[in-house]
PyMOL CGO cylinders between C-alpha atoms (Angstrom):
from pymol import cmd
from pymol.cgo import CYLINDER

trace = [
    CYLINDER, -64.35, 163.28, -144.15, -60.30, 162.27, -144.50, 0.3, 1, 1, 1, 1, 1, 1,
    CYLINDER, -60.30, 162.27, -144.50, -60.45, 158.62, -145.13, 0.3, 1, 1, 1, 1, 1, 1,
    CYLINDER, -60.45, 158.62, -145.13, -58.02, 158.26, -141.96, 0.3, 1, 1, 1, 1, 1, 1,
    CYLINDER, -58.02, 158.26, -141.96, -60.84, 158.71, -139.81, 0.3, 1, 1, 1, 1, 1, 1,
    CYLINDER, -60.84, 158.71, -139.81, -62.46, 155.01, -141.13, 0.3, 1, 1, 1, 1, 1, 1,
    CYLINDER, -62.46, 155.01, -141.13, -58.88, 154.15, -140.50, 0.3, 1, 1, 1, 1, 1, 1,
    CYLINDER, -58.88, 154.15, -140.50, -59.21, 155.25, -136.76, 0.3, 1, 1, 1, 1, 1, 1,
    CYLINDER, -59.21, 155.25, -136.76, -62.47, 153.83, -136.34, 0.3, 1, 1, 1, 1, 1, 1,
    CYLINDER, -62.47, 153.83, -136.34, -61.60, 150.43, -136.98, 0.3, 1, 1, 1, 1, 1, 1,
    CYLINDER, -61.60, 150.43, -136.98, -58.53, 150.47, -135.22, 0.3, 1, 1, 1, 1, 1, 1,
    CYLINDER, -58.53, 150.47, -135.22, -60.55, 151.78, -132.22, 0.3, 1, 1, 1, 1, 1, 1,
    CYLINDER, -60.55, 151.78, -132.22, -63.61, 149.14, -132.68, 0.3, 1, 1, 1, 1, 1, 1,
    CYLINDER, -63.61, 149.14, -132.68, -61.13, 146.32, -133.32, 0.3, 1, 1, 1, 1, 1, 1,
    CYLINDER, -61.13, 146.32, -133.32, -60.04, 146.59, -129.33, 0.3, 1, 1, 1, 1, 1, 1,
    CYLINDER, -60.04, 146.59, -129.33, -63.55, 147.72, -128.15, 0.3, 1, 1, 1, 1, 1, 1,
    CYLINDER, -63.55, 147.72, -128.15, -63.98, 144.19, -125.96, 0.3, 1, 1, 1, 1, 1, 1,
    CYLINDER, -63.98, 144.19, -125.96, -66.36, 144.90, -122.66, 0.3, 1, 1, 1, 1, 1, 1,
    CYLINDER, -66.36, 144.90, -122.66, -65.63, 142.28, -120.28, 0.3, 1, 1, 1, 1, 1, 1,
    CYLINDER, -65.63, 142.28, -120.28, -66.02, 141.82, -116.45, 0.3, 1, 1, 1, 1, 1, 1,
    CYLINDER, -66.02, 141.82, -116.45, -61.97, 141.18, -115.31, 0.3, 1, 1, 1, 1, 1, 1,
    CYLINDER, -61.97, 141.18, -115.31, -62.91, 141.16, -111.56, 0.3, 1, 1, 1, 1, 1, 1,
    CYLINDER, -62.91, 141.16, -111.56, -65.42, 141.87, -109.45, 0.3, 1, 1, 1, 1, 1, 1,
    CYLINDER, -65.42, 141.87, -109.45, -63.91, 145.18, -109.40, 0.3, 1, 1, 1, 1, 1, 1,
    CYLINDER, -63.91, 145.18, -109.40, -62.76, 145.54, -112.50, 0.3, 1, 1, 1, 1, 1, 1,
    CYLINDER, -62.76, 145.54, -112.50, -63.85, 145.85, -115.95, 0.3, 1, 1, 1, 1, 1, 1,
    CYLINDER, -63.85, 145.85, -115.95, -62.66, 147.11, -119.14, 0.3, 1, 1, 1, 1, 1, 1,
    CYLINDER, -62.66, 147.11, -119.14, -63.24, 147.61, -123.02, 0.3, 1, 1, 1, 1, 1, 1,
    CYLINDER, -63.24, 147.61, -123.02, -66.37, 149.05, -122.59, 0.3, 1, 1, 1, 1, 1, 1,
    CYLINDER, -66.37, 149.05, -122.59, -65.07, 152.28, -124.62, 0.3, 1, 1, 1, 1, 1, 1,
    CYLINDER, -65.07, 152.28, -124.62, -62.03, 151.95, -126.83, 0.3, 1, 1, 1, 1, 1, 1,
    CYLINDER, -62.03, 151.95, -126.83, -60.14, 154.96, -128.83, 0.3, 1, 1, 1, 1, 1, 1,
    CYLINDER, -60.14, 154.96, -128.83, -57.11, 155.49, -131.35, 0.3, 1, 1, 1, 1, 1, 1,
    CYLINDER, -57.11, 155.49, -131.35, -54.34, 157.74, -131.76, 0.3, 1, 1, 1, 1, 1, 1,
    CYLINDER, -54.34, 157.74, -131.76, -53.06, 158.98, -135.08, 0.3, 1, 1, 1, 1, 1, 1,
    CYLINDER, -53.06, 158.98, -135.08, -49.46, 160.47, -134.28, 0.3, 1, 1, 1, 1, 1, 1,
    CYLINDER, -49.46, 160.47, -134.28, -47.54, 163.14, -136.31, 0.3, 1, 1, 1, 1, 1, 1,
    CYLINDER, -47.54, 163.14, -136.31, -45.53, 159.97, -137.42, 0.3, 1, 1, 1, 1, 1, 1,
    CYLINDER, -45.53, 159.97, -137.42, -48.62, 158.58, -139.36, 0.3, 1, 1, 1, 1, 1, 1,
    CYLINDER, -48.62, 158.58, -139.36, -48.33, 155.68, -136.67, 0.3, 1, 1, 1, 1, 1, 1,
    CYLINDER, -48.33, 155.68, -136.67, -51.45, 154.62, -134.79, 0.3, 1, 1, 1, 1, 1, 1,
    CYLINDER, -51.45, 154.62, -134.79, -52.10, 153.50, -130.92, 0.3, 1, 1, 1, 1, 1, 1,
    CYLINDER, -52.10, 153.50, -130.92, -54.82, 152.30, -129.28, 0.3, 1, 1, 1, 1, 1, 1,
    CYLINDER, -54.82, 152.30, -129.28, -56.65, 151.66, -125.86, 0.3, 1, 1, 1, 1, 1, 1,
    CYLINDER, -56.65, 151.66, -125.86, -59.61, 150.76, -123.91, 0.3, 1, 1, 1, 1, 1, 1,
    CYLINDER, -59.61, 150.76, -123.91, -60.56, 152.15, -120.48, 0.3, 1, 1, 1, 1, 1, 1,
    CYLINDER, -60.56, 152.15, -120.48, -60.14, 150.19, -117.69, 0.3, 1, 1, 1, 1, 1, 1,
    CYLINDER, -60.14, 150.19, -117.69, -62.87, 150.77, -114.78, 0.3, 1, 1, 1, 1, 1, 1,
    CYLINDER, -62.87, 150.77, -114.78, -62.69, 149.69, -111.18, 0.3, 1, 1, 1, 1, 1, 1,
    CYLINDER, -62.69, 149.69, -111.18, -64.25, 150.23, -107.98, 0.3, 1, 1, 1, 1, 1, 1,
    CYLINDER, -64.25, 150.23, -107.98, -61.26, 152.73, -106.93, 0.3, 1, 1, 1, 1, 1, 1,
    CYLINDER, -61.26, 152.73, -106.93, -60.05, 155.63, -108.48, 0.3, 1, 1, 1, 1, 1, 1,
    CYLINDER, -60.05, 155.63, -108.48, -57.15, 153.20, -109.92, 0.3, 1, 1, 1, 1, 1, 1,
    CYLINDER, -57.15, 153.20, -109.92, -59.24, 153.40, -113.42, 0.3, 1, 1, 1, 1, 1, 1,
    CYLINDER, -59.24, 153.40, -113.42, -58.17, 154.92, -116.93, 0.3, 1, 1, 1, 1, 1, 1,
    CYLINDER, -58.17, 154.92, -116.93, -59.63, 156.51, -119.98, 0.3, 1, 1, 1, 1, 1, 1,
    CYLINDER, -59.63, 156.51, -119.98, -59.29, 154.62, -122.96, 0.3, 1, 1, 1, 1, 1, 1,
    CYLINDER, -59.29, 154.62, -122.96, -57.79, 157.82, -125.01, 0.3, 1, 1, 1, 1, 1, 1,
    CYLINDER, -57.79, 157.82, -125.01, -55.03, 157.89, -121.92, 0.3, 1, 1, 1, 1, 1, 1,
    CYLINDER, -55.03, 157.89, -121.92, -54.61, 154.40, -122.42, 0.3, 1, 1, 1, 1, 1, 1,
    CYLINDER, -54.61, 154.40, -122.42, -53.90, 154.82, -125.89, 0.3, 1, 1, 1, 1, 1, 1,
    CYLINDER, -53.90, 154.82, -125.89, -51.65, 157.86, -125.65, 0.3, 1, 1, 1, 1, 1, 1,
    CYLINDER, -51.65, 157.86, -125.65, -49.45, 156.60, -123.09, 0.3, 1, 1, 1, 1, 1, 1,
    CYLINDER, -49.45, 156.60, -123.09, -49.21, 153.29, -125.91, 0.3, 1, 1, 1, 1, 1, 1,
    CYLINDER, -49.21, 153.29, -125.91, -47.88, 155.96, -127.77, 0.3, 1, 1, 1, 1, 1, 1,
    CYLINDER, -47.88, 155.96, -127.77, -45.46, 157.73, -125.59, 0.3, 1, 1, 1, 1, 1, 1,
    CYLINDER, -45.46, 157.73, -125.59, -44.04, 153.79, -124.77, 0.3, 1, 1, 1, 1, 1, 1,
    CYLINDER, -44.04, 153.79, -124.77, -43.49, 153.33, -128.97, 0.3, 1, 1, 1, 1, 1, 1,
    CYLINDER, -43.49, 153.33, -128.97, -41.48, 156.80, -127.79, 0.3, 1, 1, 1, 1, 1, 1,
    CYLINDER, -41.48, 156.80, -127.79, -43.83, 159.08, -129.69, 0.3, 1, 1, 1, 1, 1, 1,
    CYLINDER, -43.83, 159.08, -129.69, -45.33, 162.35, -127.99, 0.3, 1, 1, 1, 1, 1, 1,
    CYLINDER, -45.33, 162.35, -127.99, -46.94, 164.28, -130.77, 0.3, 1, 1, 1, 1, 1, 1,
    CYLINDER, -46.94, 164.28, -130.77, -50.68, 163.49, -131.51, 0.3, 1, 1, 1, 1, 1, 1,
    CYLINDER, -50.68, 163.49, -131.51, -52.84, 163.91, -134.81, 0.3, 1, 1, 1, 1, 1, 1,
    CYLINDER, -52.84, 163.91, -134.81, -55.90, 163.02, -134.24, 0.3, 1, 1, 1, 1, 1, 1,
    CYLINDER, -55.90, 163.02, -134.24, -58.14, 161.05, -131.55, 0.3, 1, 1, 1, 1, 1, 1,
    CYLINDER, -58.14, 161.05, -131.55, -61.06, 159.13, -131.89, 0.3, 1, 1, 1, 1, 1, 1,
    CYLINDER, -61.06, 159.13, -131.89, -63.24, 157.51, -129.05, 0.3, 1, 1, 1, 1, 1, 1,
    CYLINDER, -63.24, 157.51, -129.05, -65.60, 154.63, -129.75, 0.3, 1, 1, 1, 1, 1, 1,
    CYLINDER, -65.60, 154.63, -129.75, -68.41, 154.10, -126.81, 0.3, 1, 1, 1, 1, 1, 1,
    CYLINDER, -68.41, 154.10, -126.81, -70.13, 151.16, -126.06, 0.3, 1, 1, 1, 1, 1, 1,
    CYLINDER, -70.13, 151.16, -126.06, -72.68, 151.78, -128.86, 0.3, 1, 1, 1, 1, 1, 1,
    CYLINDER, -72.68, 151.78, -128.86, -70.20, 151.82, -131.28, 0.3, 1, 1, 1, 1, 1, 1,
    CYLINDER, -70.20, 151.82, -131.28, -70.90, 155.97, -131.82, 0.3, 1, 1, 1, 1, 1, 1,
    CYLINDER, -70.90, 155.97, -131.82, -67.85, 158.46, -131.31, 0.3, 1, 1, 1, 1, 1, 1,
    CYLINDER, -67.85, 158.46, -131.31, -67.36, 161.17, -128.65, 0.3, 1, 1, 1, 1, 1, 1,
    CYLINDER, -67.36, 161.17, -128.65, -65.07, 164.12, -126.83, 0.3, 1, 1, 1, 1, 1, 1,
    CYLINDER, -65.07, 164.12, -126.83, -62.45, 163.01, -124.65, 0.3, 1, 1, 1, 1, 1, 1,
    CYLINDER, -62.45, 163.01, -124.65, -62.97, 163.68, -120.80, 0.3, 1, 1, 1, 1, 1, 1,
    CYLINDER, -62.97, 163.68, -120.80, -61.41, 166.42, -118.72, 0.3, 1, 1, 1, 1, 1, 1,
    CYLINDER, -61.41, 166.42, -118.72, -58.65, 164.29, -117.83, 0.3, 1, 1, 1, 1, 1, 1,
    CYLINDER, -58.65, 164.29, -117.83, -57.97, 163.25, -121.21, 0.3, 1, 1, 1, 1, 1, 1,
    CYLINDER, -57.97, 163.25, -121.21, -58.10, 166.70, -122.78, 0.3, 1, 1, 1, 1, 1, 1,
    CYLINDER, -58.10, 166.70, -122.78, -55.64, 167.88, -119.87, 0.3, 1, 1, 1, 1, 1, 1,
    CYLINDER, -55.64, 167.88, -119.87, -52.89, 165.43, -120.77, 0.3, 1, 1, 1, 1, 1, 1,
    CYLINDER, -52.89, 165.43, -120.77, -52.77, 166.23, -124.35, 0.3, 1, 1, 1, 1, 1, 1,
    CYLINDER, -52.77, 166.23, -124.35, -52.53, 170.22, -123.25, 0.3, 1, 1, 1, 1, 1, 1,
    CYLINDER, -52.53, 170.22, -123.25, -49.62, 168.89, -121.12, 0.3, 1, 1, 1, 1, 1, 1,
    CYLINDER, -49.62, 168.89, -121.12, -48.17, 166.64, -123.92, 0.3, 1, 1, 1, 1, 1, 1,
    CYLINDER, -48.17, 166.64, -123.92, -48.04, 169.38, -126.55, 0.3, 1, 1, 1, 1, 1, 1,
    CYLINDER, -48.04, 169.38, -126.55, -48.41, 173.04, -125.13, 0.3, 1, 1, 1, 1, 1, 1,
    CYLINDER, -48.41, 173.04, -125.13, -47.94, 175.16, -127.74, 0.3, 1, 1, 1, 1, 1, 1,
    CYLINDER, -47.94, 175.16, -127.74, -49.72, 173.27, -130.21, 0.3, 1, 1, 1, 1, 1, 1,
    CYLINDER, -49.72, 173.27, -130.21, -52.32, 171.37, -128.31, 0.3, 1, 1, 1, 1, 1, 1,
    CYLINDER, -52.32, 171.37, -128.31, -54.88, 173.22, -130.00, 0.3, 1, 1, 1, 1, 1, 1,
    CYLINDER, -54.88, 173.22, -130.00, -53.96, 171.77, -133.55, 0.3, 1, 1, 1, 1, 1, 1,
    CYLINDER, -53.96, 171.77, -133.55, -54.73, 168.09, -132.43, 0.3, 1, 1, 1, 1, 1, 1,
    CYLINDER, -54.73, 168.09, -132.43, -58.27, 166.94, -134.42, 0.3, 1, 1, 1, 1, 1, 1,
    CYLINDER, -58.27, 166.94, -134.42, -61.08, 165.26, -132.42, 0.3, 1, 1, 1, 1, 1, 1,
    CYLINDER, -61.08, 165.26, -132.42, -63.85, 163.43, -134.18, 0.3, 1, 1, 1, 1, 1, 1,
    CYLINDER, -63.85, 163.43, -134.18, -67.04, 164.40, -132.48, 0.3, 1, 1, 1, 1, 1, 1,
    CYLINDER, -67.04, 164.40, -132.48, -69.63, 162.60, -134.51, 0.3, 1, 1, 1, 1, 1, 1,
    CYLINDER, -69.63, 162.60, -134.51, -67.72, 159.72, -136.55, 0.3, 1, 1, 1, 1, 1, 1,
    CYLINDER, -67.72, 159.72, -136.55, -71.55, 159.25, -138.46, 0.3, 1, 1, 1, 1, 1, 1,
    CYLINDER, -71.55, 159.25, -138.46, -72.07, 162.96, -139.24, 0.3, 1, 1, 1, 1, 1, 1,
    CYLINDER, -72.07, 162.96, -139.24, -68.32, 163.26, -140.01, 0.3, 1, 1, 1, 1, 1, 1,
    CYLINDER, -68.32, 163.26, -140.01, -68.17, 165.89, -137.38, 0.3, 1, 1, 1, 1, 1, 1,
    CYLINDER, -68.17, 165.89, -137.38, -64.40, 166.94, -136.42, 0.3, 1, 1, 1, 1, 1, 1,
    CYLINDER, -64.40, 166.94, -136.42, -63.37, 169.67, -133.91, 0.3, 1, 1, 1, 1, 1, 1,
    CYLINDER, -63.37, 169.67, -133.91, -59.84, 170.90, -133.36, 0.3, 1, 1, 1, 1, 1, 1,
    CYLINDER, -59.84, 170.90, -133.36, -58.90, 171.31, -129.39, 0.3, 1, 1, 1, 1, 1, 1,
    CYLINDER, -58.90, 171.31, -129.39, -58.28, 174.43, -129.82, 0.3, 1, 1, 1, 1, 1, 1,
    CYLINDER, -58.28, 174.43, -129.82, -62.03, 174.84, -130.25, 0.3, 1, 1, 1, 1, 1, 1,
    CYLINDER, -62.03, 174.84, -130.25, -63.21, 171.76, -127.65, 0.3, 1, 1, 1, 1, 1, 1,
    CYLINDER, -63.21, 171.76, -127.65, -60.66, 173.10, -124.66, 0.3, 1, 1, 1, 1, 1, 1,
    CYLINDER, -60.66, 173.10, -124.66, -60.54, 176.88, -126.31, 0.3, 1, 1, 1, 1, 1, 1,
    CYLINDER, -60.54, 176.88, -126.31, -58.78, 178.27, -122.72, 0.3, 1, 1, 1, 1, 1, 1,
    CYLINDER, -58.78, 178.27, -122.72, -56.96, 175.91, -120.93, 0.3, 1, 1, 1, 1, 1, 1,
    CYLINDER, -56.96, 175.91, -120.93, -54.91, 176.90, -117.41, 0.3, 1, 1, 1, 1, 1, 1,
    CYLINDER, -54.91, 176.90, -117.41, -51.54, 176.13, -119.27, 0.3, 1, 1, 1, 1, 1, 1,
]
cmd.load_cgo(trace, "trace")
């Protein structure tokens, strides 16, 4: 495993903060970072309410990125509650395809941060609409 990946992960746990904002609200309950092309890296944490007014922490953490005025991603890492890694949702997935089109598929996902277990998108989202 490419020693950025520890890199990720503790940029990822570092913000991973669950905590009851309202009650409607809560957030940090899953965090994730972004590696860009750059080298640079952006983070997030979901944000849950009782509405659909919520976000993904890997959105949150992309859209950090396209702020700094980067658009390119790496590699993405998402740290649940347990402190394990997992795929991005639909929605997540979906915004990356939109991000990068025609080379979506070369992005890197880490699957299983304790088995080391990495998948490209092209292989998680093989087929996508775009």
């Amino acid at each position: 495993m490419e020693p950025i990946w520890n890199t990720l992960y503790d940029a990822a746990k570092r913000v991973l903060n669950a905590r009851r904002i309202s009650e409607y609200v809560t957030a940090g309950e899953v965090s994730a970072a972004i590696l860009s092309k750059s080298g640079k890296i952006y983070t997030g944490v979901c944000v849950d309410t009782c509405s659909t007014l919520g976000i993904c922490a890997e959105r949150n953490a992309i859209f950090a990125m396209l702020t700094a005025g980067e658009h390119e991603i790496d590699k993405v890492i998402a740290i649940l509650p347990d402190g394990s890694s997992g795929a991005p949702c639909g929605a997540c997935r979906e915004l990356m395809v939109q991000l990068m089109p025609e080379t979506y598929g070369d992005i890197e996902i880490m699957m299983d941060m304790q088995t080391g277990r990495v998948m490209k998108m092209a292989e998680l989202t093989p087929e996508w609409w775009i």
